[in-house]
C-alpha positions in Angstrom: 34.4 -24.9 -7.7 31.5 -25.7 -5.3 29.2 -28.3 -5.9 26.3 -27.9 -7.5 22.7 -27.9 -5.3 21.1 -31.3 -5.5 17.2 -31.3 -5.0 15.7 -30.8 -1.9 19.4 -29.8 -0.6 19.5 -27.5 2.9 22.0 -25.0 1.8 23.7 -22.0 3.1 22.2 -18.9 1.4 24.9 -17.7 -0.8 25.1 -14.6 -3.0 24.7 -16.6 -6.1 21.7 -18.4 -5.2 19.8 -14.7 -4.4 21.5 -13.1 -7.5 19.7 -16.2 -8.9 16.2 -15.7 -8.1 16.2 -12.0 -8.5 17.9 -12.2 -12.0 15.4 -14.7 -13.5 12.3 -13.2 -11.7 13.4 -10.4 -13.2 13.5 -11.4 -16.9 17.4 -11.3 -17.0 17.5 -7.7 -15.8 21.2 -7.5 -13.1 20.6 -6.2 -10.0 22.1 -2.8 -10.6 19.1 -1.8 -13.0 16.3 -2.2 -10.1 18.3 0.3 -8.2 19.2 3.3 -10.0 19.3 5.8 -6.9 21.5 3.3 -5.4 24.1 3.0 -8.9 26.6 5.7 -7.3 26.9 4.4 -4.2 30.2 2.7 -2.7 30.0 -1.2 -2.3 29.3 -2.6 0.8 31.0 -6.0 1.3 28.6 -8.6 1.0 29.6 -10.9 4.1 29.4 -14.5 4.2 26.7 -15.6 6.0 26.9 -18.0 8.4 25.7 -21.6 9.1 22.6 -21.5 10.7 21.1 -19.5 8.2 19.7 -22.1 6.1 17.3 -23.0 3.1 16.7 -25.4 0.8 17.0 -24.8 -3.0 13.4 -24.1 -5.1 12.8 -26.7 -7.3 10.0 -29.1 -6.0 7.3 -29.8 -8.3 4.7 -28.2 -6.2 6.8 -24.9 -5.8 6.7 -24.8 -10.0 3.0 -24.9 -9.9 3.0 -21.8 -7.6 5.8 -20.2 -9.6 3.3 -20.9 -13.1 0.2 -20.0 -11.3 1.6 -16.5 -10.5 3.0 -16.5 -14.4 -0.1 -17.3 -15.8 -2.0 -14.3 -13.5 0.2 -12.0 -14.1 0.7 -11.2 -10.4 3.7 -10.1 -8.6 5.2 -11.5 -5.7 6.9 -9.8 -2.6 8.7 -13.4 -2.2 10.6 -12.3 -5.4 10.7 -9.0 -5.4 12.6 -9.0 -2.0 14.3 -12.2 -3.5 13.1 -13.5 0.2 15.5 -16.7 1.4 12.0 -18.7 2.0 10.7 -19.1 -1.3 11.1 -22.7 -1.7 10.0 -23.7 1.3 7.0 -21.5 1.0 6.0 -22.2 -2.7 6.3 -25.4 -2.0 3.5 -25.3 0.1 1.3 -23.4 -2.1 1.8 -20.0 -0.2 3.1 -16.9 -2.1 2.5 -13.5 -0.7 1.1 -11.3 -3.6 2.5 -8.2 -3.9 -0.2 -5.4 -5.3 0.1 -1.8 -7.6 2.8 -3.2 -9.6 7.0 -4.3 -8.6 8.4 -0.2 -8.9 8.1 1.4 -5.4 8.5 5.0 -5.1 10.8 5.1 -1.9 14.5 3.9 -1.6 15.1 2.2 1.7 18.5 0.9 2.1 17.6 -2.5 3.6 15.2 -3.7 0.6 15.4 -5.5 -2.6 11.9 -4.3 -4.4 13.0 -2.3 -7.7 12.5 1.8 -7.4 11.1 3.9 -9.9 8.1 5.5 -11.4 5.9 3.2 -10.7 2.7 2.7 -14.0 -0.9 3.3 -13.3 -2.8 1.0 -11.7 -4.1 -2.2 -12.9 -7.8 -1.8 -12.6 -8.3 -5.6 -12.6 -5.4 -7.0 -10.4 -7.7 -7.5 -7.3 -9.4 -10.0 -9.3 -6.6 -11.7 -10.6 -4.9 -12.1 -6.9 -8.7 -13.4 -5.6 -8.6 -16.1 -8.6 -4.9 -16.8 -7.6 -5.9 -17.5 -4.0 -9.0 -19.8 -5.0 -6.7 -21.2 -7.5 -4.4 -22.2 -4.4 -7.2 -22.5 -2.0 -5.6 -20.6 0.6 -6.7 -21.1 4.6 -4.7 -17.7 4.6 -3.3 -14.7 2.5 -0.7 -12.3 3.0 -1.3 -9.1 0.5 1.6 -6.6 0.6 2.8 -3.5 -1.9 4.7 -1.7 -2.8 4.5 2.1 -1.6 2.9 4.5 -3.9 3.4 8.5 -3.0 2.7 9.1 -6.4 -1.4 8.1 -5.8 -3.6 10.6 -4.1 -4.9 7.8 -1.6 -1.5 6.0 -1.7 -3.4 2.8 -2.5 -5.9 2.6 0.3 -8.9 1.7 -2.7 -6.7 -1.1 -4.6 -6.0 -2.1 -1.0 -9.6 -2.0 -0.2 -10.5 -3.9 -3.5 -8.5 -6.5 -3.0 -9.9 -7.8 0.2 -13.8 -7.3 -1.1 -12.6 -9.4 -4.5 -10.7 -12.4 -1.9 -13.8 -12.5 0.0 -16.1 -12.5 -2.9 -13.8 -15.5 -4.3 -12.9 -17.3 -1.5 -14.8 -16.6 2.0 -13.0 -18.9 4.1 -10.1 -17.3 3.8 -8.5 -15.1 6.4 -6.5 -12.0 5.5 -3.7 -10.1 6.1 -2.5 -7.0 5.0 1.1 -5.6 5.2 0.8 -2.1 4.5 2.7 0.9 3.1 2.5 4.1 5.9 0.3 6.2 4.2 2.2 9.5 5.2 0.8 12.5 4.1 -2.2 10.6 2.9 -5.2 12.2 4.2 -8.0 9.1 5.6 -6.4 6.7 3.3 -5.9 5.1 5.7 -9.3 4.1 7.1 -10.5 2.8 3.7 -8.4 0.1 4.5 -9.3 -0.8 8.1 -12.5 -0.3 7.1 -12.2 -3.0 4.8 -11.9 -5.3 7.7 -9.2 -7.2 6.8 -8.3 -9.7 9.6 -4.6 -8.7 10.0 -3.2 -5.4 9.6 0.4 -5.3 9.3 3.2 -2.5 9.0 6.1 -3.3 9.6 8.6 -0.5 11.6 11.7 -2.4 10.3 14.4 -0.9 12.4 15.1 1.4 15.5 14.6 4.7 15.5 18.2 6.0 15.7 18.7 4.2 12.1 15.8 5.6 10.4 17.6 8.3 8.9 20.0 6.1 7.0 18.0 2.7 6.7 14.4 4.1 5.7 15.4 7.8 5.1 11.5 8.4 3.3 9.6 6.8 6.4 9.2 8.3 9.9 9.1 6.0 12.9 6.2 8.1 15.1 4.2 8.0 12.0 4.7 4.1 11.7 3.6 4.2 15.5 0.7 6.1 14.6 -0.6 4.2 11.8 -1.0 1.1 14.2 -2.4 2.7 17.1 -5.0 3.9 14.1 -6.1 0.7 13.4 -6.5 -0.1 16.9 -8.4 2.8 17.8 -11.1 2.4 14.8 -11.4 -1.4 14.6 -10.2 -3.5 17.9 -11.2 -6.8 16.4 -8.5 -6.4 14.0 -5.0 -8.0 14.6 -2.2 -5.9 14.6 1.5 -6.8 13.6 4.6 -5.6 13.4 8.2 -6.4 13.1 11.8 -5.7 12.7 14.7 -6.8 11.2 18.0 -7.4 13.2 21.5 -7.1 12.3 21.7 -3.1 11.0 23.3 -1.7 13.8 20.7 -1.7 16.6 21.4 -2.4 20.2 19.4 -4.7 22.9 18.1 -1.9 24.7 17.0 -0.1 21.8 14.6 -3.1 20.4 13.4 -3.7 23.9 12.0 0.0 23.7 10.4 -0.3 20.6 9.0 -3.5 21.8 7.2 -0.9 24.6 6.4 1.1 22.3 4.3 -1.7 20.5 3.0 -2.4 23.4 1.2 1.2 23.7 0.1 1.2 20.4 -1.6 -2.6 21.6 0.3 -4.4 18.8 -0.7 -7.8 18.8 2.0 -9.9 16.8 5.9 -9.2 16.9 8.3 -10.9 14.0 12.1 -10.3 14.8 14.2 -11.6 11.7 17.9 -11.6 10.7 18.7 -8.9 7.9 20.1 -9.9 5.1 21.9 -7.5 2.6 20.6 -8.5 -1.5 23.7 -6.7 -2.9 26.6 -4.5 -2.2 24.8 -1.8 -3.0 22.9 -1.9 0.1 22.9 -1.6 4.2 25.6 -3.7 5.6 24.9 -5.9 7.8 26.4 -5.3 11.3 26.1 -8.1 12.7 24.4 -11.7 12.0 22.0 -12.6 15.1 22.6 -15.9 16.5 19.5 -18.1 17.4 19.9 -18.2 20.9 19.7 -14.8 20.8 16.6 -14.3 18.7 15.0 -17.1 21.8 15.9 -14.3 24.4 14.3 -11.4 22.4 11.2 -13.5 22.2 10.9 -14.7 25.6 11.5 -11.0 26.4 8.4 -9.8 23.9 6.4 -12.7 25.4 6.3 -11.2 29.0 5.8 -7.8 27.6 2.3 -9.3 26.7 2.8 -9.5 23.0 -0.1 -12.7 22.0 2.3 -13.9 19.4 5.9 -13.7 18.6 7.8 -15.0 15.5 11.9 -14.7 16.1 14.3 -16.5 14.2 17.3 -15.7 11.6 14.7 -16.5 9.2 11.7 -15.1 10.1 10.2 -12.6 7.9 6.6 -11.0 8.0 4.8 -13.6 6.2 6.5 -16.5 6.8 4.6 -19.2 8.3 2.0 -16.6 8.3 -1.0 -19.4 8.2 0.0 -21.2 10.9 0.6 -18.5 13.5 -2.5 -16.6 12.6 -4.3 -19.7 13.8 -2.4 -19.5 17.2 -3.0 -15.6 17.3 -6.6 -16.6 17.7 -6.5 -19.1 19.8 -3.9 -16.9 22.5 -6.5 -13.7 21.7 -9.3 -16.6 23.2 -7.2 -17.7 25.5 -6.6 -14.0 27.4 -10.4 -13.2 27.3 -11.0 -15.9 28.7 -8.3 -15.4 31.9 -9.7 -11.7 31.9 -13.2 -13.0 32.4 -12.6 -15.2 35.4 -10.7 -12.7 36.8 
């Protein structure tokens, strides 16, 4: 029998401990019941992960605050949802990234953890609730995510759009990001949201594009592309970020092309992270990314001209997300600087 976690204990993420936080977040409902297109699928071993991938166990008394704070507002949580292997550190320093429009998404990708469904309607009062929560917390900086809704008309461009006019209204010091759905097939949507003016716009391109087809079978890569060079295009003061998970199968050269491709599309802030397979049920991982390796993909990204990188075994879009907006700034103040003495 293994020994039990003792608190504040770094520990190897094990399948036990992420069965753990998805089962209670998810009022005792297993696994199999978030995933019903996935049901008939064969199992995928479920590897042992190895030892640098560490965390340490949620239980701190700050991180049970957070947890009753997002209770008590009846908010949802991507750190759950995606039962993400930071949530204790993260909690436990009073950042949670809220996850809007409700915790049923309508696509099936084969990487993620977020329950699929028919989603409900929307709650007409949530952006208030998540500005309360981030007063509540007093927040230097959000992340808002969501699930993604084909079943809206505007995809959720408005709720999006909501959200950031109630945080500022709540809580103007507070910077915001976004990490967006793709919008596909949704007609303007998207410039509701950039014309919200959040101060970070992220979508994430999760994989090559080789393993679209099998990894995020209801996205399209070029349209990913698209939806960043958008935001670009109609609003250059806004920060743009993507990232990618490694470990499904991908190869050196293909990540260093979509880093180019980034690059075109003017993408400001690149996050590499380790994938991570919630159940057997899903992707396998092909391989588990040691850190010197995630060190050369960043120093590669940094002398592509990316202002930030994040790249680590643990690094996921929001993690840290505070911290390294700060030094976005500061590199974005940095290179106008150099381009005006030159």
């Amino acid at each position: 029998m293994k020994p039990s976690l003792q608190p504040g204990e770094a520990h190897s993420i094990s399948d036990s401990v992420m069965q753990r936080i998805v089962i209670d977040h998810r009022k005792g409902r297993p696994p199999a019941a978030r995933h019903p297109e996935k049901a008939h699928r064969p199992d995928n071993a479920v590897q042992r992960k190895p030892d640098w991938i560490r965390v340490r166990a949620p239980n701190s008394p700050v991180y049970q605050e957070t947890r009753k704070l997002i209770r008590d507002k009846s908010l949802v949580t991507v750190c759950e949802e995606a039962a993400c292997p930071n949530i204790g550190e993260c909690w436990s320093q009073r950042h949670a990234t809220m996850m809007i429009m409700g915790d049923i998404c309508t696509r099936a990708c084969a990487f993620c953890n977020v329950a699929t469904g028919q989603p409900a309607e929307l709650d007409d009062d949530e952006p208030r609730r998540v500005a309360d929560a981030v007063a509540s917390l007093a927040l230097r900086h959000v992340v808002i995510t969501s699930v993604d809704r084909d079943d809206l008309a505007d995809g959720g461009a408005a709720h999006f759009a909501a959200t950031i006019h109630h945080i500022r209204a709540a809580s103007p010091a507070t910077t915001i990001e976004i990490l967006t759905p793709d919008f596909l097939r949704k007609n303007n949507a998207l410039d509701v949201v950039i014309d919200a003016k959040p101060d970070v716009f992220n979508h994430n391109i999760e994989t090559v594009p080789r393993l679209y087809p099998s990894i995020r079978p209801g996205a399209r890569y070029y349209q990913s592309l698209r939806l960043l060079d958008r935001v670009k295009q109609r609003d250059p003061e806004i920060f743009t970020k993507s990232g990618l998970m490694l470990g499904l199968g991908e190869d050196r050269m293909e990540v260093s092309q979509v880093m180019d491709d980034f690059r075109i599309a003017d993408v400001d802030f690149l996050t590499l992270g380790q994938y991570l397979q919630p159940t057997p049920k899903h992707a396998s991982v092909a391989r588990f990314i040691p850190p010197d390796e995630f060190d050369s993909y960043a120093a590669v990204a940094r002398s592509k001209g990316f202002l930030q990188v994040s790249a680590s075994p643990l690094t996921r879009s929001s993690y840290h997300a505070d911290s390294d907006f700060a030094a976005l700034r500061t590199a974005r103040q940095q290179s106008l600087q150099r381009d005006a003495k030159a």
